[in-house]
C-alpha positions, 0 to 999 in steps of 0.5 A: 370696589373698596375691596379692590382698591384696598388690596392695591394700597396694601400690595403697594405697601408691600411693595414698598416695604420691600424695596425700603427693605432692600435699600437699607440692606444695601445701605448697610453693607456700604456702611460697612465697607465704608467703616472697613475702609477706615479701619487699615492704616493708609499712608494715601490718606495720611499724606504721603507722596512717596518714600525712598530707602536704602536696604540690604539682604542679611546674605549670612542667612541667604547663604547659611546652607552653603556655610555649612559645607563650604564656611570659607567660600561663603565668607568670601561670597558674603563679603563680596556681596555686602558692597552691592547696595539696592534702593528702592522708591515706593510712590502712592501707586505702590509700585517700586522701582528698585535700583542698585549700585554698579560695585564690580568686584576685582575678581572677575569670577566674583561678578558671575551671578551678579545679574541673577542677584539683581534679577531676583530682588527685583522680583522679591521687592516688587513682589513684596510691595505688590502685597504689601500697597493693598495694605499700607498705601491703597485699600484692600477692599473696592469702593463702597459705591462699586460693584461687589456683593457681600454676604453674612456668613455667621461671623464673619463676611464675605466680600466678592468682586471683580477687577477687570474681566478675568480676576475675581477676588473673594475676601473673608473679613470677621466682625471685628473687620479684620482680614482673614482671607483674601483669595485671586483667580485668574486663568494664569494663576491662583493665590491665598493671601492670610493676613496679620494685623497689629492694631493701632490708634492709625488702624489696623497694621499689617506685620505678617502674612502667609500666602500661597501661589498656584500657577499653570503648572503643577510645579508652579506652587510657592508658599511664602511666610513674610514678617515686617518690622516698621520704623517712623519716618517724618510721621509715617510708619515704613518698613525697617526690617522683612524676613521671608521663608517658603518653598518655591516648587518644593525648593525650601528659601529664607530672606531677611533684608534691613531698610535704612536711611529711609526719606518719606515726602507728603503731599 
């Protein structure tokens, strides 16, 4: 009967080392998650509300192809194009709203083309500030208490999770808790995202990355290489100057755009 009840008090132990041993390793990886979390500077939890700030696309850079075959046609197009002027509001959401002004140029050829213009910076700004919120105003990992799973791979992490019912979203981190990686599935599309950090006594800074972008069709692939320059205004670090360079469906495309006159509001 001892022998009995000793083997019990012992299986009961195990038992109970065990789920210790199971809830410190959870309690671990949220600690992690959570150390992760306050490593990336966040314009959220440093107070903004929203910022809003003019910018301008360098359309000498856009159009320096067509410079090269056709120098006075370009010049002409560039001085045209120099009096569109865009604007664009960023809240905590991190989604844009880009605006323009209503220039119509006295030559009414000149104007063809203009909605294609605001059409295509439409989608490069949202695009860009799509990537960029993760980064600068939200988080890019899910919250320490949700659910996701994360595993010691030598060194470094991999951090899995889902949003929604159709997106997995599988991110690589090292030690050091910097992003290496960060790779979306979807059944409509597929994406990479390799991040670039400066570090700061605010946390880590995001300053460059390169990504790359599979749709539904075998065309359907950009690569884009993005850099972003920061300015401070009223204590928060917003972006003063972007390039871009890619290839869209094999078609080769480069962007740079200057912000200026920026506003930022805090909470």
């Amino acid at each position: 009967m001892k022998s009995m009840r000793l083997k019990t008090a012992i299986a009961g132990l195990c038992l109970l080392v065990f789920a210790c041993a199971i809830s410190a390793a959870q309690a671990d990886k949220k600690a992690v998650l959570r150390q992760a979390h306050d490593s990336y500077y966040s314009l959220k939890s440093r107070g903004l509300a929203n910022f809003q700030c003019n910018f301008s696309p360098n359309w000498d850079a856009v159009l320096q192809e067509e410079r090269k075959t056709n120098p006075t046609g370009a010049a002409h197009r560039v001085s045209v194009l120099n009096h569109i002027q865009f604007t664009v509001v960023v809240g905590t959401s991190g989604s844009a709203k880009i605006t323009h002004n209503n220039y119509v140029p006295e030559n009414s050829s000149d104007a063809k083309g203009f909605d294609d213009i605001y059409d295509g910076m439409q989608q490069a700004m949202s695009g860009f500030f799509d990537t960029w919120t993760p980064f600068m105003i939200t988080s890019p990992f899910p919250d320490a208490a949700s659910d996701y799973a994360l595993e010691e791979k030598g060194d470094q992490w991999l951090l899995s999770y889902k949003e929604g019912a159709n997106t997995d979203i599988a991110t690589t981190m090292g030690k050091d808790l910097v992003l290496r990686e960060l790779k979306v599935n979807t059944p409509q599309f597929s994406s990479s995202l390799r991040p670039h950090f400066t570090s700061s006594a605010q946390g880590f800074l995001l300053t460059a990355y390169e990504a790359d972008y599979r749709g539904l069709s075998t065309n359907d692939l950009v690569h884009l290489e993005a850099g972003i320059g920061y300015q401070t205004v009223n204590g928060f670090q917003l972006p003063q100057k972007l390039s871009f360079n890619g290839t869209n469906s094999g078609k080769s495309f480069q962007m740079e755009i200057a912000f200026w006159g920026c506003q930022a509001a805090k909470q």
